[in-house]
C-alpha positions in Angstrom: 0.0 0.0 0.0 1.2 3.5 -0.7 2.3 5.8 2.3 -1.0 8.0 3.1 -0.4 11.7 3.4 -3.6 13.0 3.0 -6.8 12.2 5.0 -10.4 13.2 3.9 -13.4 14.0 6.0 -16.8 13.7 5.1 -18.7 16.2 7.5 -21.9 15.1 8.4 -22.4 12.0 10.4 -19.0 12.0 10.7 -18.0 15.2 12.6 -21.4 17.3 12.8 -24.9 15.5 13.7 -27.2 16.2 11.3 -30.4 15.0 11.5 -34.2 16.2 10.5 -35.5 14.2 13.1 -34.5 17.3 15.1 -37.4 19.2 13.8 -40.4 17.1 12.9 -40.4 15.2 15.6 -41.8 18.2 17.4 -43.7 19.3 14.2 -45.6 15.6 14.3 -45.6 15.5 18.4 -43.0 12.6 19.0 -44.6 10.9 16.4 -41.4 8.7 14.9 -43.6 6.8 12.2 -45.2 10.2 11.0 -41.6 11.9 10.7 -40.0 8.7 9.3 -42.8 8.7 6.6 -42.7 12.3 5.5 -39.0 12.2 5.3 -39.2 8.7 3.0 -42.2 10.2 1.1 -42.1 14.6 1.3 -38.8 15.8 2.4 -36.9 13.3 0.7 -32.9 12.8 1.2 -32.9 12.5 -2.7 -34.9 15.9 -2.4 -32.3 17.2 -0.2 -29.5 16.0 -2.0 -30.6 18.1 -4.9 -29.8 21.1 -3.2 -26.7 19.6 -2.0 -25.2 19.6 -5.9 -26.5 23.6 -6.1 -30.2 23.5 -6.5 -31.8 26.5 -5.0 -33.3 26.5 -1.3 -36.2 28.6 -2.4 -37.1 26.9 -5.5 -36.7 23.5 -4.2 -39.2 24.6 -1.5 -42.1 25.9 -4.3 -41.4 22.6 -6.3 -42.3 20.6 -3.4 -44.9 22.7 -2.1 -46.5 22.7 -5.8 -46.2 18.6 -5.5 -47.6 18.2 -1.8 -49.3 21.3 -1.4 -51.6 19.3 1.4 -47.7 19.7 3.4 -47.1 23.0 2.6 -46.3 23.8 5.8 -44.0 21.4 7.2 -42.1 21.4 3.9 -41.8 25.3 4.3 -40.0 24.3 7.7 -37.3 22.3 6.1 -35.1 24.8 5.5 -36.7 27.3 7.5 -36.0 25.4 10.7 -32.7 24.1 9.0 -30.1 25.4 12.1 -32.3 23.2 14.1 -31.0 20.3 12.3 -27.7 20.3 13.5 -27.5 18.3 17.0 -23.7 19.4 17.5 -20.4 18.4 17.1 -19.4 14.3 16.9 -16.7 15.1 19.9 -15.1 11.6 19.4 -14.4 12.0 15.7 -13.0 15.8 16.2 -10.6 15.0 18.9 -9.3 12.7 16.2 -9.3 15.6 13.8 -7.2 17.8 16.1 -5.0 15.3 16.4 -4.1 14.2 13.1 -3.8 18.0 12.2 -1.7 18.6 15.4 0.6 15.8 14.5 1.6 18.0 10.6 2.2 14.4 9.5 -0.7 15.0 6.9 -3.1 17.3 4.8 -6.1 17.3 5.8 -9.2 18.0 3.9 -13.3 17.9 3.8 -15.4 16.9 1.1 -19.2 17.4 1.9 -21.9 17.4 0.4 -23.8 20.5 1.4 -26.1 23.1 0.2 -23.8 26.3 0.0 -26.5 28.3 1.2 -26.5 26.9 4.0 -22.9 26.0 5.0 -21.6 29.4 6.0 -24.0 28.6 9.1 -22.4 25.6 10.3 -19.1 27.4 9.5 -20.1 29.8 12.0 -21.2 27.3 14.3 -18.8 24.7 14.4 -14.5 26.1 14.8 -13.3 22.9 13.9 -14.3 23.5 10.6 -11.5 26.2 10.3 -8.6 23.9 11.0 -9.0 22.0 7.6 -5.9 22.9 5.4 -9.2 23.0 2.6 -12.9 22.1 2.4 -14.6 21.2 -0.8 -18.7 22.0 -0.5 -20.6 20.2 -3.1 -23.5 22.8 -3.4 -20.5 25.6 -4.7 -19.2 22.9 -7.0 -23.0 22.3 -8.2 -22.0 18.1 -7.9 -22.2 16.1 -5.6 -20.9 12.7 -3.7 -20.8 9.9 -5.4 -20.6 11.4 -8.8 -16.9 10.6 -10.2 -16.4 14.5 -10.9 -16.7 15.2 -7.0 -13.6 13.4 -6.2 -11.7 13.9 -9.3 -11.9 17.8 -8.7 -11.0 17.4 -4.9 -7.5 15.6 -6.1 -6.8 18.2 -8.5 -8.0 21.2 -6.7 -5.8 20.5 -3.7 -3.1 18.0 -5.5 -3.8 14.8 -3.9 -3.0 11.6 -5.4 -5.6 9.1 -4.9 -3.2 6.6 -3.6 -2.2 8.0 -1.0 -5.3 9.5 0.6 -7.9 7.7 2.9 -11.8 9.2 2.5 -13.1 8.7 5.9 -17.9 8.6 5.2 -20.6 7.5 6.9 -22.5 6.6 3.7 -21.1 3.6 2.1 -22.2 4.6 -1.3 -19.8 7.2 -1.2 -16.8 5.1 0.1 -17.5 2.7 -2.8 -17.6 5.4 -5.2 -14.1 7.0 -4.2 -12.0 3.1 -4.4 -13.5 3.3 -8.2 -11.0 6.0 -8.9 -8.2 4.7 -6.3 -8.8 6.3 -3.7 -8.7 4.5 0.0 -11.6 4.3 1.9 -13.1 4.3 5.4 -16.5 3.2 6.1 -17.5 5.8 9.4 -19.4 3.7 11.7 -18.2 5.6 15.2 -15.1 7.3 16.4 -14.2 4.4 18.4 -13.8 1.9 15.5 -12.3 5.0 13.5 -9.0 5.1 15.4 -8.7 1.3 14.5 -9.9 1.7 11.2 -6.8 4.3 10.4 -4.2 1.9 12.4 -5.0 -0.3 9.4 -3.6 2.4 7.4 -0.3 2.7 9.5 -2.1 6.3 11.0 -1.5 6.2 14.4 -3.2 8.8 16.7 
């Protein structure tokens, strides 16, 4: 295996805790099966990932509305209630952040995929997000993970060679999608198994 200098974080799930839940559970009174179905079936994560590659907030809001106009309201809290969405910072997985950046062994990036509307709030929210030597947002790159172009621009843009970086993401479809094009991957499951999971790539915390 090639020596890894360069580790890539995926942000949410894996260092932020983002989760919908957060708001219709209160908007359907606890109700878990009500918010699990209008999340499978309204307020999709398909729908959501739209806006992730660059899709507007606002006009992804009327489309839906136009489609379930019966839910205008809760869809209309989506991303009005967005900020609500974020339950805080994974503390595990950012101690191992500050570590590896602390130790100027390697570069350190993020790839997300995010709405760039509304990353500048978790920017402001969360510091660790200013220790990354670079960040790559999907929503300003209008793509998204796992489309091939995602990761192709991150190793150019910041002049990483795929085989020597690890991509460190909760969803496995995203993992999968990196090794096509040679990059290493970690499937994020908890920061517990993560320090492991980087032993196996001779990264030691």
């Amino acid at each position: 295996m090639s020596k890894i200098d360069t580790i890539i974080f995926d942000l949410g799930g894996v260092l932020i805790d983002w989760n919908p839940e957060y708001v219709f559970l209160d908007v359907f009174n606890g109700d878990q099966e009500k918010t699990r179905w209008f999340l499978d079936h309204i307020c999709t994560s398909d729908w959501n990932e739209n806006q992730d590659a660059g899709y507007p907030l606002v006009q992804a809001t009327e489309d839906r509305v136009k489609l379930f106009p019966e839910y205008e309201k809760e869809i209309r809290l989506f991303y009005g209630n967005w900020e609500m969405m974020l339950g805080g910072a994974i503390k595990g997985t950012v101690d191992i952040l500050k570590k590896l950046i602390d130790s100027k062994t390697y570069k350190v990036v993020a790839l997300t995929n995010w709405s760039a509307e509304t990353f500048p709030i978790a920017q402001e929210k969360f510091e660790f997000l200013q220790w990354f030597d670079a960040i790559l947002v999907s929503g300003e790159e209008n793509t998204r993970k796992p489309f091939k172009d995602i990761y192709e621009l991150t190793l150019n843009r910041f002049n990483i060679k795929a085989e020597n970086a690890v991509f460190i993401d909760d969803n496995l479809r995203n993992i999968e999608a990196a090794k096509k094009i040679g990059i290493h991957g970690i499937h994020f499951t908890s920061s517990e198994k993560l320090v492991k999971q980087l032993e196996n790539f001779n990264i030691k915390l």
